[in-house]
N, C-alpha and C positions, 0 to 999 in steps of 0.2 A: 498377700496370701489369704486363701480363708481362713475361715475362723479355725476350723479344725487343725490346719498344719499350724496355727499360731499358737496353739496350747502346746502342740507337740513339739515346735521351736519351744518353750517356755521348758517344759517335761527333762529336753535333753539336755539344758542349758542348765539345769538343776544337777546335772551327771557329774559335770566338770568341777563344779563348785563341791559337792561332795567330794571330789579325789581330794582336792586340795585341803579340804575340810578334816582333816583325821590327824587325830595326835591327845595320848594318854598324858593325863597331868601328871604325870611323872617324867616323861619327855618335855614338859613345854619348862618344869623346872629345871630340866640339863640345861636347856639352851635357853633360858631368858637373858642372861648377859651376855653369850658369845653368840648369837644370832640377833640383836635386839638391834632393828632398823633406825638409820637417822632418821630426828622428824618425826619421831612420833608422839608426841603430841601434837604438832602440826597435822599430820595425819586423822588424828583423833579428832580435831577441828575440826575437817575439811570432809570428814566422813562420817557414815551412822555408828561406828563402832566403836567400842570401849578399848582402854589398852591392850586388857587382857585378850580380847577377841582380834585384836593387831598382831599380836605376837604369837598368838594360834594360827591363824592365816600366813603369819610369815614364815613360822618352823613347815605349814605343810608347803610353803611354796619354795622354799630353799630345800625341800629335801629333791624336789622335783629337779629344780633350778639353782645350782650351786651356785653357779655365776651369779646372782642376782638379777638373771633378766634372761626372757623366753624368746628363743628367734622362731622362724617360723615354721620349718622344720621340725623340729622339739613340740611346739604347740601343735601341731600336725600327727607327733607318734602320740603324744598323750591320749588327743582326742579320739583318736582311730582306734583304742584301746576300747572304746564304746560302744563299738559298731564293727565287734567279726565278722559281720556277714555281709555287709559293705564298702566301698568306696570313701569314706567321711572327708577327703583329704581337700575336696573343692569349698565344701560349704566350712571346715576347718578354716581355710584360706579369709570367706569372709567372715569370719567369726574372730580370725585374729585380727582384721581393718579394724573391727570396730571395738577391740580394746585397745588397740595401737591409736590413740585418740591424736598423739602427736606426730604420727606418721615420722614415727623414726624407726619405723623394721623392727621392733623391738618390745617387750610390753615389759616393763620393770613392776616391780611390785606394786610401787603406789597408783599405777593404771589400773592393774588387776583390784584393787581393794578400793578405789575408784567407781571400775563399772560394779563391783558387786554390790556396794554402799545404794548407787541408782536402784537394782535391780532385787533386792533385797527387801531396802525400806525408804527408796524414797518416794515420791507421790507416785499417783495412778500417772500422770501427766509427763514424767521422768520415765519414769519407766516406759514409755508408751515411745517416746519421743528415741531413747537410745535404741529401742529396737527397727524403730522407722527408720535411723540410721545405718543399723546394719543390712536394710532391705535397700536403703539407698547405696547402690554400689557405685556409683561415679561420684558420688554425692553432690550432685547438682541443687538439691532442693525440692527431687523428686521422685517418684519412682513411678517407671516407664514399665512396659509390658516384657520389654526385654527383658532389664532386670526380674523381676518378677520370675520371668519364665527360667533364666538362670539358677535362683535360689529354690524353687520348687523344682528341679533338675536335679540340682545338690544336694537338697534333701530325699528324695528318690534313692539318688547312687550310696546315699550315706545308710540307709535304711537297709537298701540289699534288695534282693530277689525273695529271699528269705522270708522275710516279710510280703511283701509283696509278689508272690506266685504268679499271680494272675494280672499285672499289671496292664493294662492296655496303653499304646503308645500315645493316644490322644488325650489321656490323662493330665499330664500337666499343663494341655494348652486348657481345657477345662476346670483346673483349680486357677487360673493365672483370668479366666473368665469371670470365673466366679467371683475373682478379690474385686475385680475394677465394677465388677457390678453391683459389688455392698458397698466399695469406697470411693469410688468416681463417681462424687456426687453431681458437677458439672459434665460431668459425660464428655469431659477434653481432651483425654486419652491420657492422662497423670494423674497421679495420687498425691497430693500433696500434703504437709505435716498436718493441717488443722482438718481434712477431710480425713486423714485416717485418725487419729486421735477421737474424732468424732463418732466414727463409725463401730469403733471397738469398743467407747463408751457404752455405745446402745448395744452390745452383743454380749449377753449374760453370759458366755462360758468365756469367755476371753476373760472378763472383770472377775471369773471364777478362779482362772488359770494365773493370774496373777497374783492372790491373793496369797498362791501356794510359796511364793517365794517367804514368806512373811516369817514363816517357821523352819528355816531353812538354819540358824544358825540360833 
């Protein structure tokens, strides 16, 4: 993607994390004992977060998710809560692949506090690397022009007309141009991890646009 739809991937993916994000410390002391997830100091280990920001994340993610775990449907009406004037429900689809890490149709808590931990506070490299993933949609190890031109689709339909008035139809084959032209550094007709990693290094608002995540919680 170019650089501009990769801040605005980063901007929206800030949305979601915010819904989950909400809860008065007078809420999180009702439920510290009758919502308090197994694991978690395990969790606490294996992630950038403190207890206390464990049991924040998990009271807003059980009020969403009673069951303790999001199918894809569900993560589908949340997200489309975002986007009235839009379609969200394709680029939804891979947005839920890529916290569903274990491909079990499913994304349970410790997924979600998982990719947030990456995307949150962990390296530029991490971070860089999970979102290459969700651009990889077969996940072969690559990403192809189809893909590409898929996810920039997605994000069109999720955005709306609304936004976009005047959209012309050769628009996304010209963002889908524009990526392999900053990140197809062998000109082989794929992006691969270490050429886009590369590439979003060297692009000042990308490295901007991540940073934002930093103060997110």
């Amino acid at each position: 993607m170019c650089p501009p739809l990769i801040v605005q991937f980063i901007s929206r993916l800030l949305l979601l994390f915010h819904y989950f994000f909400t809860l008065s410390d007078d809420d999180l002391e009702m439920t510290m004992v009758c919502h308090r997830p197994e694991g978690l100091d395990q969790l606490e280990a294996q992630t950038n977060f403190s207890k206390r920001e464990l049991q924040v994340l998990y009271r807003g993610f059980k009020n969403e998710c009673p069951s303790g775990v999001v199918n894809e449907d569900t993560f589908k009406q949340i997200y489309s809560q975002f986007f009235p004037h839009g379609d969200a429900s394709t680029y939804a689809h891979y947005l839920f692949n890529a916290f569903d890490a274990g491909h079990t149709g499913s994304i349970k808590f410790e997924d979600f506090v998982t990719a947030l931990s990456i995307l949150l506070r962990g390296s530029v490299t991490e971070k860089l690397q999970w979102t290459f993933n969700l651009y990889d949609i077969n996940r072969d190890g690559y990403i192809n022009k189809e893909e590409m031109t898929d996810i920039v689709r997605a994000i069109y339909d999720m955005m709306g007309k609304y936004t976009y008035p005047a959209l012309k139809t050769d628009a996304p084959k010209q963002h889908v141009d524009a990526f392999f032209q900053k990140m197809d550094k062998n000109r082989d007709g794929v992006v691969t991890l270490d050429e886009f990693i590369l590439s979003c290094q060297e692009d000042e608002n990308i490295m901007r646009s991540l940073q934002l995540f930093e103060n997110v919680i």
